[in-house]
C-alpha positions as CSV (number, residue, x, y, z in Angstrom):
1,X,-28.2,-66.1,18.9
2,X,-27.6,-64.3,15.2
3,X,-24.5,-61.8,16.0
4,X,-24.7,-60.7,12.7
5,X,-25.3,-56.9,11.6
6,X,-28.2,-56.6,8.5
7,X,-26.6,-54.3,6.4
8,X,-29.7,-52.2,3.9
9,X,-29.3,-51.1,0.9
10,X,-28.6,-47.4,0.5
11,X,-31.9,-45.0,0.4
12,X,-32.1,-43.2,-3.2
13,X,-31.5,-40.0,-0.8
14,X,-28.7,-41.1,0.5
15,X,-27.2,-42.5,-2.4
16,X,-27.7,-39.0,-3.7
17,X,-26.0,-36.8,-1.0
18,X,-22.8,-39.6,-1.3
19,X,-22.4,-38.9,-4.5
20,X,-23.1,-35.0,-4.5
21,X,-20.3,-35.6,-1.7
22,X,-18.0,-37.6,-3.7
23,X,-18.6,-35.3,-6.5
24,X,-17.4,-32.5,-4.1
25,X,-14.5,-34.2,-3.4
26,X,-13.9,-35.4,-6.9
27,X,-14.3,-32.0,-8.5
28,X,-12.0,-30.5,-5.8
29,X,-9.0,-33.1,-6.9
30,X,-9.6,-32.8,-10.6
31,X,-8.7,-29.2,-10.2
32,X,-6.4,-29.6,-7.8
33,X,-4.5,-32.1,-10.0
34,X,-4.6,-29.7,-13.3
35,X,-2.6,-26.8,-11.4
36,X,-0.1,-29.3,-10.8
37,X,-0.1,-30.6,-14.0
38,X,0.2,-27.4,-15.9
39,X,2.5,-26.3,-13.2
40,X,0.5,-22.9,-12.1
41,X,3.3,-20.7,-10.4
42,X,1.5,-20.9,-7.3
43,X,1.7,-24.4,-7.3
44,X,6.1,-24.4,-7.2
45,X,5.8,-20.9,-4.4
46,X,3.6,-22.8,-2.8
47,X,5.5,-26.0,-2.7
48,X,8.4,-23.9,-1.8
49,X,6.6,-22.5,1.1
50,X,5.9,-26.0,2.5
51,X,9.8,-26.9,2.1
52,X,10.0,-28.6,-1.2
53,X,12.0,-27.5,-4.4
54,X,10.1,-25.8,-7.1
55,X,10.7,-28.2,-9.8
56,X,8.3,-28.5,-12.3
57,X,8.4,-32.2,-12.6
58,X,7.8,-32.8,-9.0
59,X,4.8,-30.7,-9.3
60,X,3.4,-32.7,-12.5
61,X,4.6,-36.0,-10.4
62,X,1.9,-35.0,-7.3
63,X,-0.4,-34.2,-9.9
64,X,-0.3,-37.7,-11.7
65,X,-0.5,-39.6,-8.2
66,X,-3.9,-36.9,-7.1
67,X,-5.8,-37.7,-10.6
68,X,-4.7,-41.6,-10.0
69,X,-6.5,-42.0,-6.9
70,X,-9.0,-39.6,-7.7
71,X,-9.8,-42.0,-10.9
72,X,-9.9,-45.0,-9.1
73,X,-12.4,-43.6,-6.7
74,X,-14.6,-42.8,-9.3
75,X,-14.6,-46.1,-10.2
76,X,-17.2,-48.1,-8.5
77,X,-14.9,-51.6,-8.5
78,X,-11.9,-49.5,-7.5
79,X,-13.9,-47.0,-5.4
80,X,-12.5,-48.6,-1.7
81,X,-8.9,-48.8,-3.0
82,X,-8.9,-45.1,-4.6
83,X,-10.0,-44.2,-1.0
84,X,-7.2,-45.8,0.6
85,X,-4.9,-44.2,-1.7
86,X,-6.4,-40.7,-1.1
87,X,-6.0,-41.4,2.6
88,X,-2.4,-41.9,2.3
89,X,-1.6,-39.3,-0.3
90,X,-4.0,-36.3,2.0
91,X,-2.2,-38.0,5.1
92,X,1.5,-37.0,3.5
93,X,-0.1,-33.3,2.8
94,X,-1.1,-33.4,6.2
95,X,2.5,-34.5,7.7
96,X,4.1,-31.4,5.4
97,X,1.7,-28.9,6.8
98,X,2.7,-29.7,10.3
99,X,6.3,-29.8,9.5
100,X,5.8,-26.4,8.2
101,X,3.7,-25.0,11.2
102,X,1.1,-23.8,8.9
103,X,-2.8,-23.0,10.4
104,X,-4.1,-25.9,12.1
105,X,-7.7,-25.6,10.8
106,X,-7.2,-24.2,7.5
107,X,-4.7,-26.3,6.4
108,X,-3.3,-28.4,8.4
109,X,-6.6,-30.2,8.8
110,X,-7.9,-29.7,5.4
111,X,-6.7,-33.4,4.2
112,X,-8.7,-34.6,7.2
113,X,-11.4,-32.7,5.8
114,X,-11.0,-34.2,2.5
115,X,-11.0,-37.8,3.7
116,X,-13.7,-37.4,6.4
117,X,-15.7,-36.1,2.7
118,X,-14.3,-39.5,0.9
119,X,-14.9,-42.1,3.4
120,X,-18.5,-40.2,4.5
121,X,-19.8,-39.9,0.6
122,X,-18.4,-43.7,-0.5
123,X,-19.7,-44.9,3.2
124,X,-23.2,-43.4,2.6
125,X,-23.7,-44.6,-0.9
126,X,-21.8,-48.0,-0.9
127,X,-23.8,-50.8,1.0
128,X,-20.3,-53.1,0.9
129,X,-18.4,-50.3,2.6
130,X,-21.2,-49.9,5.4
131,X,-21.0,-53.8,5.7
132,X,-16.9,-53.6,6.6
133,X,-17.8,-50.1,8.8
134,X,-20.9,-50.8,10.3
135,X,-22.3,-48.4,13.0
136,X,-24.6,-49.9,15.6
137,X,-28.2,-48.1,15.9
């Protein structure tokens, strides 16, 4: 009796619409790293809004760590690891929206969104990811 799932290779479609997801996601970060880099002033009200100081280094700090993880998701050898990463960092955005009672669905939920968008573009386009996730038919 073979127990043993046959993972296939990835359509040309579907390697597609995981990377137009990816690029989503990838696209999103990038500019989402910039405003913290630069620091926009939204970026220190806003972090003052969720609790935080408005110093301009911690703002340039998150910003570093987003364009780290996003980079090593690009990166096809690194692409499982930036994922993890991403998870943790979108998990801790996710932690400070809840201590701050913000919205649950715009923004509370938004990292979950984001990583649901990671995982589902790498998962769809990488045949080793859908080998340690598989789903049964």
């Amino acid at each position: 009796m073979n127990t043993s799932l046959a993972i296939s290779a990835p359509t040309a479609k579907s390697v597609i619409l995981g990377r137009v997801l990816s690029g989503v996601l990838v696209a999103f970060l990038v500019f989402d790293a910039v405003i913290k880099l630069v620091p926009l002033q939204v970026v220190t009200e806003t972090m003052v809004a969720l609790g935080y100081s408005a110093d301009q280094n911690l703002a340039r700090l998150l910003g570093v760590l987003t364009l780290l993880c996003t980079v090593l998701y690009v990166i096809p050898r690194t692409s499982i690891l930036g994922a993890i990463l991403l998870t943790g960092y979108l998990g801790g955005a996710m932690a400070t929206h809840l201590r701050a009672g913000s919205p649950l669905f715009s923004h509370l939920l938004f990292g979950f969104y984001l990583g649901v968008i990671a995982w589902g573009g790498l998962w769809i386009r990488d045949s080793r990811l859908r080998s340690l996730i598989p789903f049964k038919n």
